[in-house]
C-alpha positions as CSV (number, residue, x, y, z in Angstrom):
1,X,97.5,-22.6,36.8
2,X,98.4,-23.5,33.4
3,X,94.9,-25.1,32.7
4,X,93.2,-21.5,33.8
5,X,96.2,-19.5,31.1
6,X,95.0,-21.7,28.6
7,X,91.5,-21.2,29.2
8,X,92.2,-17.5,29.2
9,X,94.2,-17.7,25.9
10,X,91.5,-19.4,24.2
11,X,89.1,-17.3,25.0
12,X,91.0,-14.3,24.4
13,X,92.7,-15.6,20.9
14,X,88.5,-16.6,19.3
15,X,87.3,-13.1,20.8
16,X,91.2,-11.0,19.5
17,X,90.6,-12.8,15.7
18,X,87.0,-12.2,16.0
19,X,86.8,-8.6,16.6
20,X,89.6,-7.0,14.8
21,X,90.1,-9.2,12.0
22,X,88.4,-7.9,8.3
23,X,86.3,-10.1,6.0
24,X,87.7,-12.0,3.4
25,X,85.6,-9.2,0.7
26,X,86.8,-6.4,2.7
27,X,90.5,-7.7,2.2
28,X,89.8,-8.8,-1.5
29,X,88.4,-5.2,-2.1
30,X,91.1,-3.3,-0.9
31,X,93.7,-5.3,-2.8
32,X,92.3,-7.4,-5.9
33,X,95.9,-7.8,-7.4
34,X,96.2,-10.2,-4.2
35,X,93.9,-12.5,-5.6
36,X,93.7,-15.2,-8.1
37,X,90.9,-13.8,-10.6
38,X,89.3,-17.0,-11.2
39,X,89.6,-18.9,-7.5
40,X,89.7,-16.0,-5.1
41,X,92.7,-17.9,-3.6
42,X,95.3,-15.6,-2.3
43,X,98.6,-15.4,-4.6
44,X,100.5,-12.5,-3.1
45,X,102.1,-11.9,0.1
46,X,101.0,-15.0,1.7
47,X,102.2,-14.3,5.7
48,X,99.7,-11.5,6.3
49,X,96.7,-11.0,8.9
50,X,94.1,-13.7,7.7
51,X,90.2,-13.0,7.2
52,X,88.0,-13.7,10.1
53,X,86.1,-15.8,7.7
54,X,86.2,-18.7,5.0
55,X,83.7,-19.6,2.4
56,X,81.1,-22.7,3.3
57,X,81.8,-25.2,3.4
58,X,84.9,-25.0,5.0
59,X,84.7,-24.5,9.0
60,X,86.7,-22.3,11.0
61,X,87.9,-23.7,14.1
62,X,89.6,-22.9,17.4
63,X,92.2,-24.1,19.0
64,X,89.7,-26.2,21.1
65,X,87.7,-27.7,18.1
66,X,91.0,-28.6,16.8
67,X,91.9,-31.2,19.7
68,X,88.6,-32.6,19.8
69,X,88.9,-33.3,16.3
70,X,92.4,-34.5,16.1
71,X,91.0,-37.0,18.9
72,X,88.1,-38.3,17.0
73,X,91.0,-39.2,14.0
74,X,90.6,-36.2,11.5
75,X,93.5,-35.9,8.9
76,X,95.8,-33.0,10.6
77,X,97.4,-30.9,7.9
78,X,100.3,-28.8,7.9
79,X,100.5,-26.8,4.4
80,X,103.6,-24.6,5.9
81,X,105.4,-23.7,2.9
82,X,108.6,-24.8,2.3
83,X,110.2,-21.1,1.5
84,X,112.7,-21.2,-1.5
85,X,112.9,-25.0,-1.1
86,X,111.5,-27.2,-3.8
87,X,111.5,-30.4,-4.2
88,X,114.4,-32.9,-5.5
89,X,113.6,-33.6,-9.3
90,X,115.4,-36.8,-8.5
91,X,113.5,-38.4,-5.9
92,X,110.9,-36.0,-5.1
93,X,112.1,-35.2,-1.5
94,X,112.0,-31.9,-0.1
95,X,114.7,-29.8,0.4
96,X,114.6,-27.7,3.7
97,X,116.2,-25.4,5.4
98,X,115.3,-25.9,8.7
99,X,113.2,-28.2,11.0
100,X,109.7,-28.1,11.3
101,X,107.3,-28.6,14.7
102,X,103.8,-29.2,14.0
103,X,100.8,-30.5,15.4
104,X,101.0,-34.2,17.1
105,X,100.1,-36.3,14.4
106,X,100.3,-34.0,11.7
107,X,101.0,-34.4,7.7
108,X,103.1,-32.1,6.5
109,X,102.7,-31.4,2.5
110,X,104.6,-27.9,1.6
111,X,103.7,-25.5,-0.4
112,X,100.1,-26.8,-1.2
113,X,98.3,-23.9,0.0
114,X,100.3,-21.4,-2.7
115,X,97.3,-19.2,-5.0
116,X,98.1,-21.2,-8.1
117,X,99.5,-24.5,-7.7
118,X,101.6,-26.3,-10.7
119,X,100.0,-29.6,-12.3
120,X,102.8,-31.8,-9.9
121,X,101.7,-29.9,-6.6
122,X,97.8,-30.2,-7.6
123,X,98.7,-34.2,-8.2
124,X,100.9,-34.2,-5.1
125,X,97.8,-33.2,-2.6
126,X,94.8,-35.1,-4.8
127,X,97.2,-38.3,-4.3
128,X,97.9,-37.7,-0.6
129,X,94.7,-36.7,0.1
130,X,93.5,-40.0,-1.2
131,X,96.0,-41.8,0.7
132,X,95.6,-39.9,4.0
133,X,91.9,-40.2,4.3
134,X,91.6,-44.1,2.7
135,X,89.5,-42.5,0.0
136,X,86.5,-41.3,2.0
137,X,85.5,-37.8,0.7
138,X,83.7,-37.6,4.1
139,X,86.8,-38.3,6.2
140,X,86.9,-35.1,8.8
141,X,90.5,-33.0,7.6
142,X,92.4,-29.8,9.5
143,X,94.1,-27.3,7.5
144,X,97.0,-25.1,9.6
145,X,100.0,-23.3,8.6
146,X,101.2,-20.5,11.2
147,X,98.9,-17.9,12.2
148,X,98.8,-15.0,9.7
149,X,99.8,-17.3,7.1
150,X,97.0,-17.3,3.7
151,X,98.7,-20.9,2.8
152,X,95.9,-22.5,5.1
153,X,93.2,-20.6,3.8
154,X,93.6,-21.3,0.4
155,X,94.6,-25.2,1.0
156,X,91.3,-25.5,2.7
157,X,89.5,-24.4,-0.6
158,X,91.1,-26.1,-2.5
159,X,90.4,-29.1,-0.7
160,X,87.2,-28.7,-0.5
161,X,86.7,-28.1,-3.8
162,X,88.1,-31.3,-4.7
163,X,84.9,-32.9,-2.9
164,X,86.2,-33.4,0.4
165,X,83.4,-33.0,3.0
166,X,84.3,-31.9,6.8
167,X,87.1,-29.6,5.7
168,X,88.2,-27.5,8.8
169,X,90.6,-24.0,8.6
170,X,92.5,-23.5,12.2
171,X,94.3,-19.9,11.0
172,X,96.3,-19.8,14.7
173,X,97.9,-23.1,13.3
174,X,101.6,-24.1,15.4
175,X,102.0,-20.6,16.5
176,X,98.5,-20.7,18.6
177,X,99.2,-24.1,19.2
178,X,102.3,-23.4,21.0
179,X,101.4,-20.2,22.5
180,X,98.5,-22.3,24.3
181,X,101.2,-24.4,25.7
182,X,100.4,-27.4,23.9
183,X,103.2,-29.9,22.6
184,X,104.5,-29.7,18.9
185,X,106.3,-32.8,17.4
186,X,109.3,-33.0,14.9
187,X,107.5,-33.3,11.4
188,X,109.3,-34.2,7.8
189,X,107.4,-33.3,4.4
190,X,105.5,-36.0,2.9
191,X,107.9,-36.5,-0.5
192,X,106.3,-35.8,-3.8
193,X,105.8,-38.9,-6.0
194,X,107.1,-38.6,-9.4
195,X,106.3,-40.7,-12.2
């Protein structure tokens, strides 16, 4: 019986996002001031309902595509922010407030899907990227966060725009992950290199 609930939730989450969520223009349109003027990226309110859509040539994937890639050894990505948390000046590690569960597997660098990103953060990803996928630009990488969460969506971009390939978005993230009954593991954020 499980198998058959998660059939049915897969089915049901693709068609539920599918039909009632808007376009990424429609959501832009109704509230510019949410944007970043130059990157489209999303700078305001960040948990809110995500577009049914992403700019080529990032992917949007299901819950499904998501397994079968993390199988065939694509980077999995967790960009959940880190809240008011930063990281130590000292030593770079992060400082939060409460255990995360992510994907089995997964990377956790916070905060890297904010709308604007400071020069450390942008350094922080291009270095981890480069580490995480041995240098190959065509290295497949997934992008999560929670569902309703912009953080993804705008990490994916920006990973892509940094030349990176097979760039996936999964916008159900640890929430539709769990949901489908699927195990989450104990994850600790990657710690930012300072120099």
């Amino acid at each position: 019986m499980p198998v058959v609930r998660a059939i049915l939730a897969l089915a049901l989450s693709g068609l539920a996002g599918a039909a009632w969520a808007d376009s990424y223009a429609a959501i832009q349109a109704r509230r510019p001031e949410l944007f970043h003027a130059e990157t489209g990226y999303r700078i305001e309110h960040q948990r809110a309902p995500v577009p049914d859509d992403i700019p080529a040539p990032v992917r949007r994937v299901s819950a499904l595509r998501t397994k079968l890639l993390m199988q065939r050894g694509a980077v999995m990505l967790d960009v959940y922010g880190a809240g008011q948390s930063r990281y130590d000046d000292l030593d770079g590690t992060w400082l939060v407030p409460e255990p995360r569960e992510s994907l089995p597997g997964a990377v956790w660098l916070p905060e890297v899907g904010r709308g604007a990103l400071e020069p450390a953060l942008e350094t922080y990803l291009a270095r981890e990227l480069e580490r995480l996928t041995e240098g190959s630009k065509a290295r497949a990488i997934v992008v999560f966060c929670v569902a309703d969460c912009w953080m993804s969506w705008n990490a994916a971009q920006r990973i892509a725009a940094m030349g990176y390939l097979q760039v996936h978005w999964f916008p159900l993230g640890t929430d539709g992950w769990h949901d489908l009954g699927w195990p989450l593991h104990p994850v600790e954020p990657v710690p930012v290199q300072l120099d």
